[in-house]
C-alpha positions in Angstrom: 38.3 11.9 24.7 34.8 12.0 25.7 33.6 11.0 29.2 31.0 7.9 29.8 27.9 8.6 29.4 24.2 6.2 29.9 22.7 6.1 26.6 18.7 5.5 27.5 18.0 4.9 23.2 19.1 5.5 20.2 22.3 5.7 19.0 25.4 7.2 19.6 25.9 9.8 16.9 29.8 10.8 15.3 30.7 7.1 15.9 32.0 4.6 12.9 29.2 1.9 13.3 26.5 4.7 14.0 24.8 4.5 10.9 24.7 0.7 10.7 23.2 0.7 14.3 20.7 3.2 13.1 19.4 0.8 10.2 19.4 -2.5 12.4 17.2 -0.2 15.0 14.8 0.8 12.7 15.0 -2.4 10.2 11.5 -3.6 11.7 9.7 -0.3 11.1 9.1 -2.1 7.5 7.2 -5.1 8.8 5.5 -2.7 12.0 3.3 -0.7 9.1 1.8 -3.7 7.7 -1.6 -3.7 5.7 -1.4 -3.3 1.8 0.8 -0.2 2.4 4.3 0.0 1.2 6.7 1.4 3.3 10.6 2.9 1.8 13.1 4.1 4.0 15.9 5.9 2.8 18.6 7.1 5.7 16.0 8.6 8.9 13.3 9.1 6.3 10.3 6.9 6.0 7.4 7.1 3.0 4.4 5.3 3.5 2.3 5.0 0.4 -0.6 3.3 -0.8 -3.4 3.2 -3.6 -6.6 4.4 -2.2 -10.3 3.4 -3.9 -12.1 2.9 -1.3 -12.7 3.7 2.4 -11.4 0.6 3.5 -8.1 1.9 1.7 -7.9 4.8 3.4 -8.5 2.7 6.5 -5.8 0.7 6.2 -3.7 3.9 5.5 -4.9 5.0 8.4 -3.8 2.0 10.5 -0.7 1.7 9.2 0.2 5.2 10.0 -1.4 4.8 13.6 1.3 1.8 13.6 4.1 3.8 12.3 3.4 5.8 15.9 3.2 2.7 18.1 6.3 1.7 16.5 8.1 5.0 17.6 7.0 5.4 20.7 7.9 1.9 21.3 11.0 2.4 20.4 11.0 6.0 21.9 12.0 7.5 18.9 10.3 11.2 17.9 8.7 12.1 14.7 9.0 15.3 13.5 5.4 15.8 12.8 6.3 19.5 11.5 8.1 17.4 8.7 5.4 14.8 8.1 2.6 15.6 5.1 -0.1 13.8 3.2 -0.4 14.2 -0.8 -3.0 12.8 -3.5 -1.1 11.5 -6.7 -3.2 12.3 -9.7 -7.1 13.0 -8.6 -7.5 15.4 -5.8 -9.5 14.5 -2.2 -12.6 15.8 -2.5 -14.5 14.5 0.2 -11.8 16.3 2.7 -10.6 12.9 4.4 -7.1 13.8 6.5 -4.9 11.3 7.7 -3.5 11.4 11.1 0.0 10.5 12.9 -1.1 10.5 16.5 -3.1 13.1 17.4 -1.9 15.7 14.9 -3.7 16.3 11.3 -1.1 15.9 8.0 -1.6 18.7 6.4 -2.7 17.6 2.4 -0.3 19.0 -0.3 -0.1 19.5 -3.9 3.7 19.7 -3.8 6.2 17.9 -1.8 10.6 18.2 -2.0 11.9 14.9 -1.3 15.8 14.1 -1.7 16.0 18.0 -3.2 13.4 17.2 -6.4 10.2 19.1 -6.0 7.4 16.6 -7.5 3.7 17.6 -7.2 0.4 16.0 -7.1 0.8 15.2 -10.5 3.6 13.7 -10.6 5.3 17.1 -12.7 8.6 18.6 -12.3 7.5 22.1 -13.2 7.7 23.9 -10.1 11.7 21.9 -9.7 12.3 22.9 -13.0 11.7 26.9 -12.4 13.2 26.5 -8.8 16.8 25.5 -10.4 15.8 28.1 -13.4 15.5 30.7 -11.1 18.4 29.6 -8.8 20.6 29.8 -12.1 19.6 33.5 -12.8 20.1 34.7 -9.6 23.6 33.1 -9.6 23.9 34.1 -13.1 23.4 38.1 -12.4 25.6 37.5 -9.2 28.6 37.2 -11.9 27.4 39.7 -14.7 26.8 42.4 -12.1 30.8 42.9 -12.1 33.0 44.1 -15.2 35.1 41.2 -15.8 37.4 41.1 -19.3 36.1 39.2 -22.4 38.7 36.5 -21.1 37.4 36.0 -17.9 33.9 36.3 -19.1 34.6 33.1 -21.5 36.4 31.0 -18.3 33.1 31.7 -16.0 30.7 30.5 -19.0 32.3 27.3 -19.9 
């Protein structure tokens, strides 16, 4: 068994109520962004999204994502800014505005994996579908490189 240790934040990890102490930590982040900006959380992950038209849109982006960092450092909890990203659904930025977390830049994307689906900027699963495709063939010659008999060879394609 472990030894005692201080725990300054956060929660211990390994531990049977560890998840549901994570959720009631972060519960709040929801109401924290604010604005006109929906915010999803799914496990440690958060998505902030919003329709923007207008400056004032991408203001309130803006602010909300400011927010978002007040909120963490509040509650001294570290974003992994290497994991954060911006993205334009449907048209693309043309007047070059970038959206900040902190003091960093989010780098603008036309393609994003989220939960293991690769989506792009417009909204296709093209570059998912020939990631699987290729992971297939790749597996696929893995198998075919060896002689196997005609029986085996119907087992491993079922």
């Amino acid at each position: 068994m472990s030894g005692a240790a201080y725990l300054e934040s956060g929660v211990v990890q390994g531990s049977c109520l560890g998840p549901l102490l994570f959720l009631l930590y972060i519960n709040d982040v929801t109401t924290a962004v604010g604005g006109n900006v929906t915010c999803k959380l799914y496990a440690d992950d958060v998505k902030l999204y919003s329709v923007v038209n207008t400056d004032h849109d991408r203001a309130a982006l803006q602010n909300s994502l400011t927010r978002l960092k007040d909120w963490s450092d509040t509650w001294q909890l570290q974003i992994s800014i290497t994991k954060c990203t911006s993205m334009n659904l449907g048209r693309a930025n043309s007047d070059g505005f970038t959206l900040k977390l902190g003091d960093n830049d989010l780098p603008l994307e036309t393609s994003v994996k989220d939960l293991g689906v690769t989506v792009d900027s417009n909204l296709k699963y093209a570059q998912h579908i020939n990631n699987i495709v290729g992971q297939a063939r790749r597996r696929f010659n893995k198998y075919t490189k060896y002689q196997y008999s005609h029986c085996t060879r119907r087992r491993l394609y079922r």
